[in-house]
ZAKE-368078 format. One line per 10 residues: number of its first residue (from 1); their letters; for each residue x, y, z of N, C-alpha, C, CB. Coordinates in pm, whole numbers, always signed. Glycine has a CB too. Layout:
residues N
NUM = A = X,Y,Z,X,Y,Z,X,Y,Z,X,Y,Z ~ ... $
***
This chain:
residues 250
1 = XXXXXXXXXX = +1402,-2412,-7113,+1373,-2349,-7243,+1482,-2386,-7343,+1363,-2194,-7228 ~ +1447,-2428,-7461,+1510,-2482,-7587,+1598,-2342,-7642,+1377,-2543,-7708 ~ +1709,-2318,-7607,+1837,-2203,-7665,+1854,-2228,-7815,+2010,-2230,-7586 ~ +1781,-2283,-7892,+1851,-2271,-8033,+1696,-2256,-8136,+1969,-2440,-8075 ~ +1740,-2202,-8246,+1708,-2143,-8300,+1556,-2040,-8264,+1728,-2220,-8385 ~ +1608,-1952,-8229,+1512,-1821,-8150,+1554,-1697,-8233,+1556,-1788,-7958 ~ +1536,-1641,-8228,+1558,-1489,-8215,+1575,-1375,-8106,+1474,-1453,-8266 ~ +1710,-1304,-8040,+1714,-1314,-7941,+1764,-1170,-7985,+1771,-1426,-7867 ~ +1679,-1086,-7873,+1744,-897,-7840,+1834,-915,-7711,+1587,-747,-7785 ~ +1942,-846,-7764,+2037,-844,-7611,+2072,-615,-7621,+2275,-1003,-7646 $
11 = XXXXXXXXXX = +2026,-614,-7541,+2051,-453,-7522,+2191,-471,-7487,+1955,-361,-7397 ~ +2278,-325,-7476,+2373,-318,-7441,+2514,-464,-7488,+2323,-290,-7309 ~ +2508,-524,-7602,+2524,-619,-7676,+2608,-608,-7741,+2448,-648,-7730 ~ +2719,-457,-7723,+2816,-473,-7794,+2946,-507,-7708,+2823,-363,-7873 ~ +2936,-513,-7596,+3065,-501,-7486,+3001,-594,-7362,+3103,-309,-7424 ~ +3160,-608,-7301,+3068,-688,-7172,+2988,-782,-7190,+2982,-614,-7102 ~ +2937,-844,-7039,+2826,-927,-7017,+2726,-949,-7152,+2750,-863,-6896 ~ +2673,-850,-7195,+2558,-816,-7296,+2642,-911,-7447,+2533,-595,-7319 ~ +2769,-883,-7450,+2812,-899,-7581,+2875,-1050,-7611,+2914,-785,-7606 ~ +2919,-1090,-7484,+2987,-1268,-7423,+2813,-1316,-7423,+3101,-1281,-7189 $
21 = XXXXXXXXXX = +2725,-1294,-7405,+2594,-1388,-7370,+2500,-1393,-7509,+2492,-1314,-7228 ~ +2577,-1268,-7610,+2564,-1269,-7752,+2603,-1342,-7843,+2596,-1192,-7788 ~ +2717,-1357,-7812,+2809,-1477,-7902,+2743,-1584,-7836,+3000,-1486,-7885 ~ +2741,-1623,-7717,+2729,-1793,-7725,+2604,-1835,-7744,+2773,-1872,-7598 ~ +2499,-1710,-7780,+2341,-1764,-7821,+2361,-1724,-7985,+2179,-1661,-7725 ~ +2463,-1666,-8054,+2483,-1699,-8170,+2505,-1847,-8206,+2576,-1626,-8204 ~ +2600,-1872,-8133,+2687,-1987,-8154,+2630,-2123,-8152,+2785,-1986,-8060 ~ +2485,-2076,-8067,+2421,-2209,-8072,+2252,-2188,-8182,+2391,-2261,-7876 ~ +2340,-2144,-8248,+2226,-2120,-8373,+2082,-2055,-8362,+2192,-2253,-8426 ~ +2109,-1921,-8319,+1999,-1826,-8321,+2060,-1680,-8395,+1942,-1802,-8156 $
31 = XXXXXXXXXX = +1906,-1641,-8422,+1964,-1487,-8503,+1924,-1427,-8355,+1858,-1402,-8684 ~ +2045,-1341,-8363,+2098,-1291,-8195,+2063,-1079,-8276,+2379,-1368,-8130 ~ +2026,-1005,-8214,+2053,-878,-8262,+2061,-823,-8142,+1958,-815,-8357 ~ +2187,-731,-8131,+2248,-663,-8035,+2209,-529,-8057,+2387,-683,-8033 ~ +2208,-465,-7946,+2156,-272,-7931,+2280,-238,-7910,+2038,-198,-7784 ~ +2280,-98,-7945,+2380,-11,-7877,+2378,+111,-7947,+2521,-67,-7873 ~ +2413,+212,-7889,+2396,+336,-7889,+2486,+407,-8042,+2448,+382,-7735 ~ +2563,+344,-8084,+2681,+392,-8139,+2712,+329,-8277,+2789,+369,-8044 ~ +2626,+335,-8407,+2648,+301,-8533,+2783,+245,-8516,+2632,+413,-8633 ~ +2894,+341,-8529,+3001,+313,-8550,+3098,+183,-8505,+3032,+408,-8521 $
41 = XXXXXXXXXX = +3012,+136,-8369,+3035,+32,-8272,+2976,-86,-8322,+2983,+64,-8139 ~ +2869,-79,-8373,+2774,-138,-8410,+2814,-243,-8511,+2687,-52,-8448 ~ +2878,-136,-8593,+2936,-190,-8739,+3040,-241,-8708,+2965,-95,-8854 ~ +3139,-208,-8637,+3277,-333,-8642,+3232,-435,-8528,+3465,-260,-8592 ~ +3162,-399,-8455,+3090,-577,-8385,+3031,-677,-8469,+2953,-565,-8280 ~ +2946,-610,-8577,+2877,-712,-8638,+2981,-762,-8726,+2748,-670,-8706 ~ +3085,-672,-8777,+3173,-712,-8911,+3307,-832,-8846,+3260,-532,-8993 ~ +3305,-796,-8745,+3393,-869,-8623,+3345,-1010,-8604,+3377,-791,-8471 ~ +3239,-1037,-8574,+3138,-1159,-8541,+3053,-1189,-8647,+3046,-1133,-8422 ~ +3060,-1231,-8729,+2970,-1254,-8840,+2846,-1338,-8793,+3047,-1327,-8956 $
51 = XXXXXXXXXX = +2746,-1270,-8839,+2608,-1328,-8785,+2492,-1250,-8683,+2652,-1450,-8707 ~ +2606,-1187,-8612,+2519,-1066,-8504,+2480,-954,-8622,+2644,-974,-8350 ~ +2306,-921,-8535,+2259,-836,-8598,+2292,-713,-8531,+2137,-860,-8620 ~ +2341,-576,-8571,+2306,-435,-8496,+2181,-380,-8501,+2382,-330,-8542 ~ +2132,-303,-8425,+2017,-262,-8377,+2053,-117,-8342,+1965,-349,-8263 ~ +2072,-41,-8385,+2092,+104,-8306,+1951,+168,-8253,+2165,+223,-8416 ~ +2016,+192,-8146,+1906,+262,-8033,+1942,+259,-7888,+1763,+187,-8034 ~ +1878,+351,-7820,+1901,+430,-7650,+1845,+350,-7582,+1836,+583,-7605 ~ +1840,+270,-7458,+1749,+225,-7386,+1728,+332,-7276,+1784,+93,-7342 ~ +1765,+464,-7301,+1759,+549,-7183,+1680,+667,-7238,+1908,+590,-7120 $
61 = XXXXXXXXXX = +1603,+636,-7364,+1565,+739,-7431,+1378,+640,-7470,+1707,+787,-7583 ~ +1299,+716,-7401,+1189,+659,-7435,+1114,+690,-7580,+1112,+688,-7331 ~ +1127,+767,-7679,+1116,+722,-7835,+1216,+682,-7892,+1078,+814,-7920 ~ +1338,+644,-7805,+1404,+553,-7889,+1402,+374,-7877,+1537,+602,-7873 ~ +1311,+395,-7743,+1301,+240,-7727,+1160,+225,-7822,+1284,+178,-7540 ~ +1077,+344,-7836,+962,+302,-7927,+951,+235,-8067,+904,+402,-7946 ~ +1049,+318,-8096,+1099,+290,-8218,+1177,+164,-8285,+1163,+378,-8228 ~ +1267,+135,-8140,+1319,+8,-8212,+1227,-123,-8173,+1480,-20,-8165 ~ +1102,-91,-8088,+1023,-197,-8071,+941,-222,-8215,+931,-170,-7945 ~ +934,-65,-8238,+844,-96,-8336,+954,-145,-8472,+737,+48,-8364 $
71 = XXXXXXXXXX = +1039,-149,-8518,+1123,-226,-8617,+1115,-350,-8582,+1262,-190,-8627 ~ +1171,-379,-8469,+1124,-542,-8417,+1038,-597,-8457,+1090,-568,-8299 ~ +907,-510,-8420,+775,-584,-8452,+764,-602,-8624,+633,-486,-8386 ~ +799,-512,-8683,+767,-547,-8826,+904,-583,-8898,+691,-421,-8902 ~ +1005,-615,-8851,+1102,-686,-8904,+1152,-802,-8842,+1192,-613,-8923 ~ +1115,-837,-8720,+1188,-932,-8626,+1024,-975,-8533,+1346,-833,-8515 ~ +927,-1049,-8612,+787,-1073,-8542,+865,-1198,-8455,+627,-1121,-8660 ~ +915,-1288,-8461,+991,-1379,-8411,+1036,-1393,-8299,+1065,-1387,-8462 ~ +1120,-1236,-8245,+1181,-1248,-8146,+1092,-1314,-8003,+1235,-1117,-8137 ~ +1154,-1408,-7905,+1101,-1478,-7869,+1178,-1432,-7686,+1113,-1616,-7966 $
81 = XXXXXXXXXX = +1311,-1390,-7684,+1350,-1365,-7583,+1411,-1202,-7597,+1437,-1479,-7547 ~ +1411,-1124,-7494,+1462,-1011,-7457,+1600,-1043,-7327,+1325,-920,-7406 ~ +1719,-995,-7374,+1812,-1010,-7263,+1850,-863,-7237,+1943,-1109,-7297 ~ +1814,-782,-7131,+1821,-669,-7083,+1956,-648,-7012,+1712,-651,-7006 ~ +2045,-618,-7093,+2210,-623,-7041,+2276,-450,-7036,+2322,-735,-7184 ~ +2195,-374,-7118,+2255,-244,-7085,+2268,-175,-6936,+2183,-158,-7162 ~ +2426,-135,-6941,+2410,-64,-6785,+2550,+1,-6788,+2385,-186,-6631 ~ +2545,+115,-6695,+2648,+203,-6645,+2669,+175,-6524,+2625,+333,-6653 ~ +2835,+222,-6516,+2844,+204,-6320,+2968,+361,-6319,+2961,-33,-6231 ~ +2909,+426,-6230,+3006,+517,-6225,+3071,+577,-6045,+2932,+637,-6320 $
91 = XXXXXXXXXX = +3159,+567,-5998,+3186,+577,-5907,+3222,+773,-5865,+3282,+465,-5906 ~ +3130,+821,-5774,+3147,+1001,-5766,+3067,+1033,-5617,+3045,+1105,-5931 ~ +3100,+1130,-5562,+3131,+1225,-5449,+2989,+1280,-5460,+3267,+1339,-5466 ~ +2903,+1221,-5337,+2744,+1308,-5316,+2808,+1473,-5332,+2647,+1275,-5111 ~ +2888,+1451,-5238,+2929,+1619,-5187,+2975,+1709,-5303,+3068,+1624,-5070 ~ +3025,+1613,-5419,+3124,+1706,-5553,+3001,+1791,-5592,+3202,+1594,-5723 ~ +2999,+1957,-5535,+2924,+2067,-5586,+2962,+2078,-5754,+2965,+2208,-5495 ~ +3017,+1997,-5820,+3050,+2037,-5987,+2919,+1958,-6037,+3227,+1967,-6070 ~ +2885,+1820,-5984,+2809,+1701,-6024,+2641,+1779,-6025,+2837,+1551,-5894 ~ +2587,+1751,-6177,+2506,+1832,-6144,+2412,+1726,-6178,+2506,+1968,-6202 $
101 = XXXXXXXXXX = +2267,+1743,-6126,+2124,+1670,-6151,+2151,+1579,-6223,+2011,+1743,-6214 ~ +2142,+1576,-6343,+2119,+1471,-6455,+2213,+1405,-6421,+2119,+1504,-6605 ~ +2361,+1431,-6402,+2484,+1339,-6465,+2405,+1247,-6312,+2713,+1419,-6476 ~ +2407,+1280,-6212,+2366,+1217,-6088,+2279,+1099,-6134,+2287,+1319,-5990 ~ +2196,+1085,-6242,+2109,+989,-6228,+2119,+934,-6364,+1973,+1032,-6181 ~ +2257,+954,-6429,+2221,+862,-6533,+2236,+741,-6580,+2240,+895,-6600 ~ +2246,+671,-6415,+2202,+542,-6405,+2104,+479,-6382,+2244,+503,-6353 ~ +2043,+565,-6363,+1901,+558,-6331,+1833,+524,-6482,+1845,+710,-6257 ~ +1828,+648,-6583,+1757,+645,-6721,+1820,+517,-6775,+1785,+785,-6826 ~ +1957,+437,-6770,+2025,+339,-6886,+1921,+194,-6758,+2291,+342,-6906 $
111 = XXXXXXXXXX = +2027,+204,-6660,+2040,+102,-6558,+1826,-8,-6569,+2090,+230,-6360 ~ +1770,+174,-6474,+1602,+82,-6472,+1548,+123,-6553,+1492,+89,-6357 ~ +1522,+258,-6602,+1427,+294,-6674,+1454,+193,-6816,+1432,+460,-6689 ~ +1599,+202,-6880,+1657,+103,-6996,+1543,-30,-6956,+1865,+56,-6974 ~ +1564,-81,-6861,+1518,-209,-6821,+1374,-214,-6849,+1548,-238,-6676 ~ +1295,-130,-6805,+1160,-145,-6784,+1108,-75,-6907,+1109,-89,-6646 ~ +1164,+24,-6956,+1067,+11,-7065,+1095,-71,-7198,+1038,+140,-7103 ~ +1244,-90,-7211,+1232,-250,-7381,+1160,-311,-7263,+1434,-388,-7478 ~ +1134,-357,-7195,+1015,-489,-7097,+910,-491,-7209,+916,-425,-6900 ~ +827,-364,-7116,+723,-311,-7171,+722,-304,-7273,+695,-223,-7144 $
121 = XXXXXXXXXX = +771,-228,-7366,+772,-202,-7531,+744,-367,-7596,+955,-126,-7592 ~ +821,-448,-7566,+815,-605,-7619,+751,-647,-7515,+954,-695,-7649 ~ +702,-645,-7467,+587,-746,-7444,+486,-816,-7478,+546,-730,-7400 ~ +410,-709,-7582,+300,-780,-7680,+338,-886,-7769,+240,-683,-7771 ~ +483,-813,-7769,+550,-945,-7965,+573,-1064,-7877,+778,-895,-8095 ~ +624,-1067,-7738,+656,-1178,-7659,+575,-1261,-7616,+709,-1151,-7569 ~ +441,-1189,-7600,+329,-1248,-7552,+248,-1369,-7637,+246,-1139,-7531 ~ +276,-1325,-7800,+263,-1389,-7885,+357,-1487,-7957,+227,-1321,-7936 ~ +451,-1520,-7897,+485,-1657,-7907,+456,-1738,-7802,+608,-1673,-7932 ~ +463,-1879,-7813,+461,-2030,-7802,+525,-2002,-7672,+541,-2135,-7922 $
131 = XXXXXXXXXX = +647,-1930,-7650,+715,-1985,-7559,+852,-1855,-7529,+758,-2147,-7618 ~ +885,-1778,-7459,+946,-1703,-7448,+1006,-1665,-7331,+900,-1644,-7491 ~ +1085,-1568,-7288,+1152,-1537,-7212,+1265,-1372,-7163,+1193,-1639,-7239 ~ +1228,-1321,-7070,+1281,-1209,-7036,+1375,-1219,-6937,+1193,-1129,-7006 ~ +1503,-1198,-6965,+1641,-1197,-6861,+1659,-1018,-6880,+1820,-1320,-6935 ~ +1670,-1036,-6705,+1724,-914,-6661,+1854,-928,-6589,+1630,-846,-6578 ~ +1934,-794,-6589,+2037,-837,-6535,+2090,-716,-6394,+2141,-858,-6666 ~ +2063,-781,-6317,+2109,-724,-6179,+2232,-685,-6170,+2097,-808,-6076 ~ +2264,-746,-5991,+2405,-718,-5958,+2412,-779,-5779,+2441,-523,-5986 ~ +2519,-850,-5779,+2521,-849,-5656,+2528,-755,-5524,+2583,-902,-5657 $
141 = XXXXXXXXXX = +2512,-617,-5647,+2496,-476,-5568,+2375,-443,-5529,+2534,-362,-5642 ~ +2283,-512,-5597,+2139,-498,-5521,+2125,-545,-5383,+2032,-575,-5593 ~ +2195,-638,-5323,+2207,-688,-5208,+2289,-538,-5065,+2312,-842,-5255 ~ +2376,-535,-5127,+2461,-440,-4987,+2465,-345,-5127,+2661,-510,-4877 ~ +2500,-237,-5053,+2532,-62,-5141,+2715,-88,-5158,+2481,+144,-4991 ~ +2724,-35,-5261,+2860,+8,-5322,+2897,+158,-5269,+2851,+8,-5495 ~ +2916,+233,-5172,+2908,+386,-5159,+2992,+461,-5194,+2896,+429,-5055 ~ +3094,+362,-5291,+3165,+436,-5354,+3069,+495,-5529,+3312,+339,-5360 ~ +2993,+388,-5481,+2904,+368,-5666,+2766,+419,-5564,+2886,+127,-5785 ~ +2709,+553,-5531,+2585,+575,-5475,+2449,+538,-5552,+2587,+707,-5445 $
151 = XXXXXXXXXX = +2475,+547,-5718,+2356,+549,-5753,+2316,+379,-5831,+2345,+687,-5849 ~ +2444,+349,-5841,+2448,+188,-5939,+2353,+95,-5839,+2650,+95,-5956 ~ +2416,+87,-5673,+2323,-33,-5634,+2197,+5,-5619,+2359,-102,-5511 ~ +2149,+135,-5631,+2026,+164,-5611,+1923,+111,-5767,+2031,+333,-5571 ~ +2001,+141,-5809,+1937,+96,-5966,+1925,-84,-6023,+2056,+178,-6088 ~ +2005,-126,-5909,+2008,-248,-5967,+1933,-337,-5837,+2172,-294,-6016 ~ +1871,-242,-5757,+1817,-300,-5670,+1655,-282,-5712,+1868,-247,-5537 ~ +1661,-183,-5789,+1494,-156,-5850,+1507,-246,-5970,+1443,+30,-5906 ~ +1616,-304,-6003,+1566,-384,-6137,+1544,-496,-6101,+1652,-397,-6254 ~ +1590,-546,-5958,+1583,-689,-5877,+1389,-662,-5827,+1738,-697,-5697 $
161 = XXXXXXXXXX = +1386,-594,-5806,+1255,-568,-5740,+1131,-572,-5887,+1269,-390,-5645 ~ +1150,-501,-5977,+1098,-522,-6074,+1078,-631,-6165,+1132,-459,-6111 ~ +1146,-716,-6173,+1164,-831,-6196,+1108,-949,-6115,+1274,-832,-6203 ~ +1082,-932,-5977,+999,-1006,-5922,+865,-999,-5935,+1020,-1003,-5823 ~ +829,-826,-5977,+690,-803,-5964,+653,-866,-6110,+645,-634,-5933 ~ +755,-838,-6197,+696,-885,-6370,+626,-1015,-6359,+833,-916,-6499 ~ +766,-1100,-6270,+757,-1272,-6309,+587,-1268,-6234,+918,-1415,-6201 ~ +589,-1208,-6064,+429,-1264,-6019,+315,-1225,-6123,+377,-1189,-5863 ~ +296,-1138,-6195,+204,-1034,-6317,+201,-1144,-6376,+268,-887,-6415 ~ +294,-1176,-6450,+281,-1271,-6586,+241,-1395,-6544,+417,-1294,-6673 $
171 = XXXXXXXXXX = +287,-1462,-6439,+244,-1596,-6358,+102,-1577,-6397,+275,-1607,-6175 ~ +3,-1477,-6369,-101,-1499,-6354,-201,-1479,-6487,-121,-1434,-6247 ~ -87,-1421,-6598,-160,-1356,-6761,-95,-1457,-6864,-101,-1160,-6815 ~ -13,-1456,-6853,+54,-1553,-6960,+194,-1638,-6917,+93,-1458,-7089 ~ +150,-1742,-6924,+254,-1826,-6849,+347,-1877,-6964,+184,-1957,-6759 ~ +343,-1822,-7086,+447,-1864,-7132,+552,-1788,-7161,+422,-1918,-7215 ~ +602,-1687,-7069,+689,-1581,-7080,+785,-1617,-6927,+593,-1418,-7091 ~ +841,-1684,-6969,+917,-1673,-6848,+1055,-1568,-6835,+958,-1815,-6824 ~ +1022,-1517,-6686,+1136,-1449,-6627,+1246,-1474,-6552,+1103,-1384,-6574 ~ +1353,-1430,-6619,+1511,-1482,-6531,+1545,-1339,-6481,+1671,-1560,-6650 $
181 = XXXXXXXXXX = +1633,-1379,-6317,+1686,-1274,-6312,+1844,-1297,-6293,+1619,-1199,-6215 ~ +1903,-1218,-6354,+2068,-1286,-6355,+2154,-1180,-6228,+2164,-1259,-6560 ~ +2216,-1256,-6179,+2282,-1109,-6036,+2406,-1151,-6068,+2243,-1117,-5815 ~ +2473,-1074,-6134,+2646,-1115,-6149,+2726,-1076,-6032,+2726,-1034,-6278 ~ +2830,-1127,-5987,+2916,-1020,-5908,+3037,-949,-5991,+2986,-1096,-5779 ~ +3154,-879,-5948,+3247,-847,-5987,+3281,-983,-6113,+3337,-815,-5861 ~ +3278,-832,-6243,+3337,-885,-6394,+3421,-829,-6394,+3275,-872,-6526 ~ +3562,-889,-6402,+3679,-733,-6419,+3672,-714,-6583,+3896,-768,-6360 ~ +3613,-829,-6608,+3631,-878,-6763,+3603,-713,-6859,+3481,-1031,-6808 ~ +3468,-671,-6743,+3375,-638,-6841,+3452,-443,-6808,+3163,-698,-6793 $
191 = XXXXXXXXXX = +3408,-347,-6892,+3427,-176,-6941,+3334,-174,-6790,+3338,-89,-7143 ~ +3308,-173,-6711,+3161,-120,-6649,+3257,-20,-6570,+3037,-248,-6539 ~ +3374,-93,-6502,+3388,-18,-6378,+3549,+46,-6451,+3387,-131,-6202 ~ +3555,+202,-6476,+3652,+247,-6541,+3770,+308,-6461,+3599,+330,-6624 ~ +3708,+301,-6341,+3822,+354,-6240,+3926,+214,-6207,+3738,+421,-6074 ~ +3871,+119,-6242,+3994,-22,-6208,+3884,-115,-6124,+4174,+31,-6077 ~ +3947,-255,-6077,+3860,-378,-6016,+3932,-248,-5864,+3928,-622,-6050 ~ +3812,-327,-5794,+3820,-327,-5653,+3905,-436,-5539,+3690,-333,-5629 ~ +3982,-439,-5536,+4047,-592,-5515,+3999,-637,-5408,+4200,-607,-5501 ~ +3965,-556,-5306,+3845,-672,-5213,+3741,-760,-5229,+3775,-623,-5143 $
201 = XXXXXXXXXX = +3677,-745,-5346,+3596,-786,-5382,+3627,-937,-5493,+3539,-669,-5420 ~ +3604,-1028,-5488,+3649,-1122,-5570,+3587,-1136,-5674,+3658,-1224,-5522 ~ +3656,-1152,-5812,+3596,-1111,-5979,+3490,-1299,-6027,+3813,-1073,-6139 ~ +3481,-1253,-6087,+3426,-1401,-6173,+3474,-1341,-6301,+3228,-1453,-6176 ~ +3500,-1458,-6402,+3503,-1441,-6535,+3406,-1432,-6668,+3564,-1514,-6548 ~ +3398,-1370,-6753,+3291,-1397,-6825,+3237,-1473,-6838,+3288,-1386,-6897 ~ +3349,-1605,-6897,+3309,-1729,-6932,+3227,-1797,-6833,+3416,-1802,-6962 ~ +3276,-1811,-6690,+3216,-1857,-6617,+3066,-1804,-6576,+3296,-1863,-6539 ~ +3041,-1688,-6586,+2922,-1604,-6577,+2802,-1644,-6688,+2973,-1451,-6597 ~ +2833,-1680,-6787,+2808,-1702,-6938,+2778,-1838,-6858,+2939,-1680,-7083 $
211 = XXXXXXXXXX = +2858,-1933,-6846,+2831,-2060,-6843,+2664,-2034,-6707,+3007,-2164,-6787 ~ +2713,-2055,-6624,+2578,-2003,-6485,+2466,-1943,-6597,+2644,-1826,-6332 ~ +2466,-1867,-6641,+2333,-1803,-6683,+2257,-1862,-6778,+2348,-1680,-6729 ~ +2337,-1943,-6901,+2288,-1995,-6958,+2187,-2143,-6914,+2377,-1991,-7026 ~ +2269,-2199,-6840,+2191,-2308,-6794,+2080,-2245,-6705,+2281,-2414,-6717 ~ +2079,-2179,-6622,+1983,-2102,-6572,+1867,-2065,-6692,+2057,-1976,-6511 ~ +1876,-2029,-6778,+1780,-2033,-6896,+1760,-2111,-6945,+1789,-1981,-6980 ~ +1832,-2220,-6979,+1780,-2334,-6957,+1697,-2432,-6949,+1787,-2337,-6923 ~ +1752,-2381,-6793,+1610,-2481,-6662,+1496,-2385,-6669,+1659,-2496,-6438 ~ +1485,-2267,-6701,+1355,-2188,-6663,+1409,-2107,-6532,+1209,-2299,-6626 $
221 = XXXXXXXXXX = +1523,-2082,-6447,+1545,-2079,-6323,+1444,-1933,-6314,+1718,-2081,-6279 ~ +1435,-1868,-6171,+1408,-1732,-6140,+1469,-1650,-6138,+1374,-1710,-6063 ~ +1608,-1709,-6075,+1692,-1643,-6040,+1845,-1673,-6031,+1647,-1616,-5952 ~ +1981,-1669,-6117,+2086,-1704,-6072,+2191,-1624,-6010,+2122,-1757,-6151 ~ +2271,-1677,-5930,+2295,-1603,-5805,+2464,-1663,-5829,+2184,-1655,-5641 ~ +2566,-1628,-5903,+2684,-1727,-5865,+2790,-1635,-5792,+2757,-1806,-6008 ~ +2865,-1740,-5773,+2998,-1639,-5689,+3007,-1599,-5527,+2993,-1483,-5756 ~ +3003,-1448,-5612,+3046,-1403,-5480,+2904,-1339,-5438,+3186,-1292,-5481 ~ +2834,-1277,-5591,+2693,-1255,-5528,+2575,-1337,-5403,+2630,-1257,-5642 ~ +2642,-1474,-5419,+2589,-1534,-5254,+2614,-1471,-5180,+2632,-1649,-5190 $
231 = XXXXXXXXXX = +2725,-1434,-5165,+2780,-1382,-5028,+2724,-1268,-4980,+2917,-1355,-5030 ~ +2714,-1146,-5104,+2678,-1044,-5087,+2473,-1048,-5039,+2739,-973,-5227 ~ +2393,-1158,-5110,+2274,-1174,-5060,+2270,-1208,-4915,+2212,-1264,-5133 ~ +2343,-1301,-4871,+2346,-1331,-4754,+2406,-1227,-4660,+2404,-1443,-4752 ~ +2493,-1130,-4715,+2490,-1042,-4643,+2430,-900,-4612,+2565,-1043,-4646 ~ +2350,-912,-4684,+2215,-819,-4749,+2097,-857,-4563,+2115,-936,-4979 ~ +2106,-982,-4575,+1998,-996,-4512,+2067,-986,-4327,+1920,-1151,-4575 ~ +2188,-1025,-4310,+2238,-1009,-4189,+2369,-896,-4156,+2272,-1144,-4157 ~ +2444,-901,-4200,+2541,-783,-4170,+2536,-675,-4312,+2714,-853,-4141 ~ +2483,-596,-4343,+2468,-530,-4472,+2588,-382,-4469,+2282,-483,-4489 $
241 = XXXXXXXXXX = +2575,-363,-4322,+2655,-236,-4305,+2774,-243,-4286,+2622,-163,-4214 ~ +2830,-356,-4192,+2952,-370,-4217,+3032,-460,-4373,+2980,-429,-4090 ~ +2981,-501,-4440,+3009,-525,-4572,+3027,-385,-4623,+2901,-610,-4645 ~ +2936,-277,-4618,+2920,-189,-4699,+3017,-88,-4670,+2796,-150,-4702 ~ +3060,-76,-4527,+3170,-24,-4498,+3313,-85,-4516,+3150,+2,-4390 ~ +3315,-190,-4549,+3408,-222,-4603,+3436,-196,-4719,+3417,-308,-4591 ~ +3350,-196,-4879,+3402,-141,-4972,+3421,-51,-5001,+3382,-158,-5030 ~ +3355,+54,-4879,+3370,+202,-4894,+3527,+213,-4873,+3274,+296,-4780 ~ +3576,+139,-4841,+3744,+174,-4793,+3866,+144,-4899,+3786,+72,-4653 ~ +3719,+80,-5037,+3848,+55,-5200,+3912,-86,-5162,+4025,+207,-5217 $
***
């Protein structure tokens, strides 16, 4: 797929992964518009980077994803790719009796629900271009559990799963929407993980993450997998528990 001049939504687009995969699809001459929750954020990113559009809106809030689909549609008919980058990771205690319901799952509402419904919401405007494309963004946590992070790999294992079911759907309705799925491993780069890196675990850098994904979009790929996230797939499928007990130990 041809990266320049598109129109491109990146959720979660002001920080992190979301905000490095922003700039360099600016950079190669597209109007790029970034989401995020936080006017205030919004405005010194765009005033920071000249050229990024802000977008304020929730991907964890279903009339707020309505809403900014529907601005899209009548201000941004164009947009041609969706990059689904919003996400939380929070590391907490099944057992902590303080942790109540909601906070428990609100990786759940940003992480899949975020994911699946901008999908859905843009799909029609996507459907109607020439040529388009939906990147989601995993984790090499979909492979083995984090049990220090109980609810993150669960969420990023339904967005790996969802993402397979989209790409077979669309294979068979409209083939000009292609689906990427991106599985990063450890970013120390990136705000996600606020308690500190895990040092067992080996980091990748933005840049380098950035570089992998892009060509992966590219080629059209399904799926890119760099790093250390091999390791962790491959160990998904044969030793999953003793990996998993290992990061339980920090």
């Amino acid at each position: 797929m041809n990266l320049s001049n598109r129109t491109i939504v990146v959720t979660g687009g002001t920080s992190g992964i979301g905000l490095s995969f922003a700039l360099e699809l600016l950079n190669r001459g597209n109007k790029v518009i970034v989401i995020g929750r936080n006017q205030a954020t919004l405005d010194q990113v765009s005033y920071k980077h000249n050229g990024l559009i802000g977008l304020r809106g929730d991907v964890s809030n279903a009339n707020s994803v309505r809403e900014m689909a529907a601005t899209l549609r009548d201000h941004y008919p164009e947009v041609s790719i969706l990059f689904n980058s919003a996400g939380i990771m929070r590391a907490f205690e099944l057992m902590d009796d303080s942790l109540d319901l909601e906070r428990a799952t609100a990786e759940i509402e940003t992480n899949l629900n975020g994911t699946i419904w901008m999908t859905q919401a843009l799909l029609p405007q996507l459907a109607r271009q020439n040529e388009a494309m939906i990147v989601t963004v995993s984790s090499g946590l979909s492979y083995v559990t984090s049990p220090l992070h109980p609810v993150y790999s669960a969420t990023k294992a339904g967005v790996h799963m969802f993402t397979d079911a989209l790409r077979i759907q669309l294979k068979k309705s409209k083939k000009n929407i292609h689906v990427m799925e991106l599985i990063p491993p450890l970013v120390a780069e990136t705000n996600l993980l606020p308690d500190g890196q895990n040092d067992s675990i080996p980091s990748m850098s933005l840049d380098t993450l950035v570089k992998h994904g892009i060509q992966g979009m590219e080629k059209n790929k399904k799926r890119v997998v760099p790093g250390f996230s091999k390791l962790l797939r491959f160990a998904g499928k044969y030793f999953p528990d003793t990996l998993s007990n290992a990061m339980a130990r920090g």
